[in-house]
C-alpha positions as a printed Julia matrix, in Angstrom:
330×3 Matrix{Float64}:
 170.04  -36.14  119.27
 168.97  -33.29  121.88
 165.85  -34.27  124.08
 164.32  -30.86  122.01
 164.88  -32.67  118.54
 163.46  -36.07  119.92
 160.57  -34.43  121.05
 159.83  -32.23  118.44
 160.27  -35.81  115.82
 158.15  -37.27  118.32
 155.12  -35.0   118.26
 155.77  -34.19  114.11
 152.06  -34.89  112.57
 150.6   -35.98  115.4
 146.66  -34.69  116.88
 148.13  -34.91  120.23
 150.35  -36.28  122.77
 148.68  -37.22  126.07
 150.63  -35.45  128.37
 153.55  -34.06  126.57
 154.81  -33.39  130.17
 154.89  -37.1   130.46
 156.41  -37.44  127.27
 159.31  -35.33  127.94
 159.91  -36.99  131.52
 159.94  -40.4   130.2
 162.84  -38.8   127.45
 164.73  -37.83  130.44
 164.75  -40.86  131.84
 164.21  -44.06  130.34
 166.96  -44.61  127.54
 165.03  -46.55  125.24
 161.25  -46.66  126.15
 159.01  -48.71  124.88
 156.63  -47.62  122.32
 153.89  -50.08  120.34
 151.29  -50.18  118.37
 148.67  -52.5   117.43
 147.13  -53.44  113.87
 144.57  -55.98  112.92
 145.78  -57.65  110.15
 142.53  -58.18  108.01
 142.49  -57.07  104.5
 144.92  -54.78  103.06
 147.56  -52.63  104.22
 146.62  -49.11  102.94
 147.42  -45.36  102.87
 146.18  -44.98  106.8
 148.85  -47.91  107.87
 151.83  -45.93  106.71
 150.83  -43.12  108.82
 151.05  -44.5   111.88
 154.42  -46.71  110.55
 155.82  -42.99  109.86
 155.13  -42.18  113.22
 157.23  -45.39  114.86
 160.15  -44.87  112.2
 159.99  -41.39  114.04
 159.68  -42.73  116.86
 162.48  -45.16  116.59
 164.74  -42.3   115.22
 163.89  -40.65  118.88
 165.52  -43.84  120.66
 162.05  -45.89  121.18
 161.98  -50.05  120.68
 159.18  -50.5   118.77
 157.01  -52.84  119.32
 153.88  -54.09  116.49
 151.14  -55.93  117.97
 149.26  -57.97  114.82
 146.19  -58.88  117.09
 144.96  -61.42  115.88
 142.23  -61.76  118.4
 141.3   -58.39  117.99
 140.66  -58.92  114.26
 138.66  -62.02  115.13
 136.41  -60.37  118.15
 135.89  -57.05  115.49
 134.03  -59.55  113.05
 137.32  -58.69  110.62
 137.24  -62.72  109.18
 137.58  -65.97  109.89
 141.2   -67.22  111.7
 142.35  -69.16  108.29
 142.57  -65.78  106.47
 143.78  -63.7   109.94
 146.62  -66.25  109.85
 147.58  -65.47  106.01
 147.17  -61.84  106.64
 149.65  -61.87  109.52
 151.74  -63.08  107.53
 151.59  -60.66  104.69
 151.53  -57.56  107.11
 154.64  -58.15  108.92
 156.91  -58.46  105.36
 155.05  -55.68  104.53
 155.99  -53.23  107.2
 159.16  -54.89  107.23
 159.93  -53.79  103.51
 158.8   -50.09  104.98
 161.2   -49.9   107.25
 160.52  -51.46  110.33
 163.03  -54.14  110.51
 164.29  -53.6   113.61
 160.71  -53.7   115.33
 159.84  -56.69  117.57
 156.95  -58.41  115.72
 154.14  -60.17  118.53
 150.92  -61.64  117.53
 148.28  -61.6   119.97
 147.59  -65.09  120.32
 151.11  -65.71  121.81
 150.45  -63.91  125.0
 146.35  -63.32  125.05
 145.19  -66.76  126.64
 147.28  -67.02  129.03
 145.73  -66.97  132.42
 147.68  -64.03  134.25
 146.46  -62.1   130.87
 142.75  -62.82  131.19
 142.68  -62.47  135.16
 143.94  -58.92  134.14
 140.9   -58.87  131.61
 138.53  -59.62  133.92
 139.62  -57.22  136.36
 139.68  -54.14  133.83
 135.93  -55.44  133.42
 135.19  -54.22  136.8
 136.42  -50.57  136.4
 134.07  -50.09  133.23
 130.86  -49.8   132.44
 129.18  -51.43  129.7
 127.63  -48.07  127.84
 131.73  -46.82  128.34
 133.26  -49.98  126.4
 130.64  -49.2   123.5
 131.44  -45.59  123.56
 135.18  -46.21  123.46
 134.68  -48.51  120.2
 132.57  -45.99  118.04
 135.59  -45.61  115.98
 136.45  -48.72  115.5
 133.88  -50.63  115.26
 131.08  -52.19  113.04
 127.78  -52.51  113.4
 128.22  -51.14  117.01
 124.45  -50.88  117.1
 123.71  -54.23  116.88
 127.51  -55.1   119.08
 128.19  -58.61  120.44
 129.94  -58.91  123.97
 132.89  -59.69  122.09
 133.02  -55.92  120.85
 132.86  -54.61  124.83
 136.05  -57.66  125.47
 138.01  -55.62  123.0
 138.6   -52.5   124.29
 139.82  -54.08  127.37
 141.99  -56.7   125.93
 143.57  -53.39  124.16
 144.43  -51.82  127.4
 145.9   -54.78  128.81
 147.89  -55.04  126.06
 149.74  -51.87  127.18
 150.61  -53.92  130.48
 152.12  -57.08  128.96
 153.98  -55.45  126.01
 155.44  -53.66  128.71
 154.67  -50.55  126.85
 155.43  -47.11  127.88
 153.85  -45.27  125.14
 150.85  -46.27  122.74
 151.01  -45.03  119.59
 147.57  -45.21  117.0
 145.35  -43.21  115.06
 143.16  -40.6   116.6
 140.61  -43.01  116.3
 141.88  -44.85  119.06
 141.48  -42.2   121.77
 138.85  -43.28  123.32
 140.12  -46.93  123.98
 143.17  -45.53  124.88
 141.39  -42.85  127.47
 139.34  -45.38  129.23
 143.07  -47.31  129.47
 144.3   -44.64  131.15
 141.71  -44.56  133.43
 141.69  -48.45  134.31
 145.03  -49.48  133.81
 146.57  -48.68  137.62
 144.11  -51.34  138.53
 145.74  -54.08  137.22
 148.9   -52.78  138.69
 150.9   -50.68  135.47
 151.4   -47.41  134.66
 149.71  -44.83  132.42
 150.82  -45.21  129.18
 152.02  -41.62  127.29
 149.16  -41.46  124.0
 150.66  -40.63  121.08
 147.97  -40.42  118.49
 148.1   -39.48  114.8
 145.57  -38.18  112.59
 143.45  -39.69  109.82
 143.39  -38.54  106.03
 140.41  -37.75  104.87
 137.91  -39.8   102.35
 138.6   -38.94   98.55
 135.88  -38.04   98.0
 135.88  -35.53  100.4
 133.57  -36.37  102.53
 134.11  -37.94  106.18
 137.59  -40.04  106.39
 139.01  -42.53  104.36
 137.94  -45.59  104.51
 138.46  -49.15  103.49
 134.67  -49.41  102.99
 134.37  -47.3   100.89
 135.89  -48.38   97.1
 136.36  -44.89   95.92
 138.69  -43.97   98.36
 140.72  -46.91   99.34
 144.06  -47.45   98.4
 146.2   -50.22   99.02
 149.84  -50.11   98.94
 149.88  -53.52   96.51
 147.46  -51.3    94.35
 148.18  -50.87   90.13
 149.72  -47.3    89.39
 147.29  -47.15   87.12
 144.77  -47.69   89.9
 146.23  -45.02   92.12
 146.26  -42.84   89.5
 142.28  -43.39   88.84
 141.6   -42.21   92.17
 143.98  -40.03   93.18
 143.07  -38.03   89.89
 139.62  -37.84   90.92
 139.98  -36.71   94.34
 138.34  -33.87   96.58
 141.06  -30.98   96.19
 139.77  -27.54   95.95
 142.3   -24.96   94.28
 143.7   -23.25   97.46
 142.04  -24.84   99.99
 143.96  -26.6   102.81
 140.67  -28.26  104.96
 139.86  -31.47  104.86
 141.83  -31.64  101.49
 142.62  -35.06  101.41
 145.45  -34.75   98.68
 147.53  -31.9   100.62
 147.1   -34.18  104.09
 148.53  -37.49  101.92
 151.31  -35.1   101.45
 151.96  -34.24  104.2
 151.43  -37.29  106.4
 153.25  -39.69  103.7
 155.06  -38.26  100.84
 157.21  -35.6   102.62
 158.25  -38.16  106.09
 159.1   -40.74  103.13
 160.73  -39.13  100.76
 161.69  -35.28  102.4
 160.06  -33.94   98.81
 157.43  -33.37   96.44
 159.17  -32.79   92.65
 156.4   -31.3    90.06
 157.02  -31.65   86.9
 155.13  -29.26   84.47
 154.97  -27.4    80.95
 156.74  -24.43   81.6
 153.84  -22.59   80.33
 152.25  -23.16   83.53
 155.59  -22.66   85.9
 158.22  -25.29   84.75
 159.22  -28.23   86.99
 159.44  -27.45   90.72
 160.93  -29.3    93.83
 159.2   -28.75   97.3
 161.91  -29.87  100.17
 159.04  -29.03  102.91
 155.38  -29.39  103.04
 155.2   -25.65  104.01
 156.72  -24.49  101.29
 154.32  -26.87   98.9
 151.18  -25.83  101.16
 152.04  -22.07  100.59
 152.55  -22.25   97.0
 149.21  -24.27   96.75
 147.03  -21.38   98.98
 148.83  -18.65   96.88
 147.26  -21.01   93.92
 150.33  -20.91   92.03
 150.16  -24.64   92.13
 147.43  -26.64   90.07
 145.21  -29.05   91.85
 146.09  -31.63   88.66
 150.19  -31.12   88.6
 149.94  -32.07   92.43
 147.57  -35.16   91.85
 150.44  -35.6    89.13
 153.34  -35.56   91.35
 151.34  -37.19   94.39
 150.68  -40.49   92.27
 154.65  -40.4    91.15
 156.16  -40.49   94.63
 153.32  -43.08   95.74
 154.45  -45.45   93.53
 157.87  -45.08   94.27
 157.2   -45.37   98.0
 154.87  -48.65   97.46
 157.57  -50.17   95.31
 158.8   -52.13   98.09
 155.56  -53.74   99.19
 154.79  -54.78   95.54
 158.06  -57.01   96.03
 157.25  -58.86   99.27
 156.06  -62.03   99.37
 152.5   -63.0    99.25
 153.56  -66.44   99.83
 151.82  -67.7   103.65
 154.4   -69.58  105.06
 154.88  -69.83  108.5
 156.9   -67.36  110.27
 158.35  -67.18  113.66
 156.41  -64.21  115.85
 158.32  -62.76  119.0
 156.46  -64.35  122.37
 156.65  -62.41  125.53
């Protein structure tokens, strides 16, 4: 593959790439960089997850290692549950996004690496580039209850940069929410003696409902990828999708950011009264024929719940067993 075609699979569905000048030097130079990303694993793995597990199959395609963080800490510090049920969910995630494709990723839990003394000192000295009113900003997005935010919530942000350093990371790859974390990291980080690290952030799909982005507070929206057809169905049938309209249309973006990277097609099947059966091979072509309105809201809901299922199918199969498994120390 071309350094234009790893590029161009690099920055596919992405909000941006900070710098893509970076980006393309470290291409040109490094034959496998490092790229990572990091996931609490608290509750369940859901619709914004495969995203940004899209993004490092991409990735990976380009030439990347992957790298998965499941921060445990992180989880723990963000109020996410107690360590008994981080443990389990750790777990759970990594056969998960195993089953999706990332087999070949290098699996690290946090807890491996994040006591460690050379770690903390790093910590500690990331503490003294930032100021307290910056941490808080950088965690508006990822945060609860950041009004009322323990200490731990200002550790986090900087345990998340230093990550960056001792996962030996070259590029950090998350949702857009992450930017400002990631922002202050690249502000910081030459102070504890690393490099910047190239952003690469992804966006987020909108809430169901259609109002603000999806959420797994919010019931109506949330869907897990160990969720019932018929649940998915329930919602996805009831979602915000305006006949022609391409903003915020949270149907159109789970298209686009899941169905089509998984599965390079959308088939619609329909009365011929209404069209016949039709098979999309690109989003654009799909996107156009829904702006033109020649495509019903419902037969899309229709088609989006059938290719869901059939790309959750392997997650309903893993294990939900919560043996012990062995994590990748660095």
């Amino acid at each position: 593959m071309d350094l234009d075609s790893r590029l161009s699979l690099v920055k596919e569905n992405t909000v941006e790439v900070v710098l893509e000048e970076e980006l393309e030097g470290l291409l040109s130079s490094k034959k496998n960089p490092v790229v990572y990303c990091g996931y609490e694993p608290s509750g369940k793995v859901h619709l914004g997850h495969l995203v940004t597990i899209n993004k490092l199959l991409q990735m990976q395609k380009a030439g990347f290692k992957v790298k998965i963080l499941l921060a445990d800490w992180h989880a723990f510090l963000n109020k996410k549950g107690d360590w008994e049920f981080i443990k389990k969910m750790s777990v759970e995630w990594r056969k998960i996004f195993q089953k999706f494709g990332l087999k070949n990723a290098e699996f690290v839990l946090g807890s491996s690496f994040q006591m460690k003394s050379n770690y903390f000192e790093d910590v500690l000295t990331l503490s003294s580039h930032a100021t307290v009113n910056r941490g808080l900003r950088s965690m508006q997005e990822v945060s609860r209850d950041l009004e009322n935010a323990h200490v731990s919530q200002i550790v986090y942000p900087l345990m998340q940069i230093a990550d960056v350093k001792h996962l030996k990371a070259d590029v950090a790859q998350g949702g857009i929410e992450q930017r400002k974390i990631y922002m202050l990291g690249r502000e910081t980080i030459e102070s504890i003696g690393y490099k910047k690290p190239v952003l690469v952030h992804t966006p987020l799909i909108s809430s169901l409902t259609g109002s603000g982005k999806m959420s797994s507070s919010d019931p109506f929206s949330f869907i897990s990828v160990t969720d019932s057809e018929e649940t998915i169905r329930q919602k996805i049938s009831k979602a915000f999708c305006p006949a022609g309209i391409v903003e915020q249309n949270p149907v159109l973006e789970i298209a686009r950011l899941i169905i089509f990277p998984r599965l390079g097609k959308l088939e619609i099947n329909r009365d011929a009264r209404f069209g016949g059966n039709a098979l999309f091979e690109s989003f654009s072509a799909l996107e156009k024929e829904f702006v033109a309105r020649s495509l019903h809201p419902m037969d899309l809901k229709k088609a989006l719940v059938d290719s869901l299922c059939e790309i959750f199918l392997p997650a309903k199969t893993a294990s939900k067993k919560s043996d012990a498994f062995a994590l990748e120390k660095i």
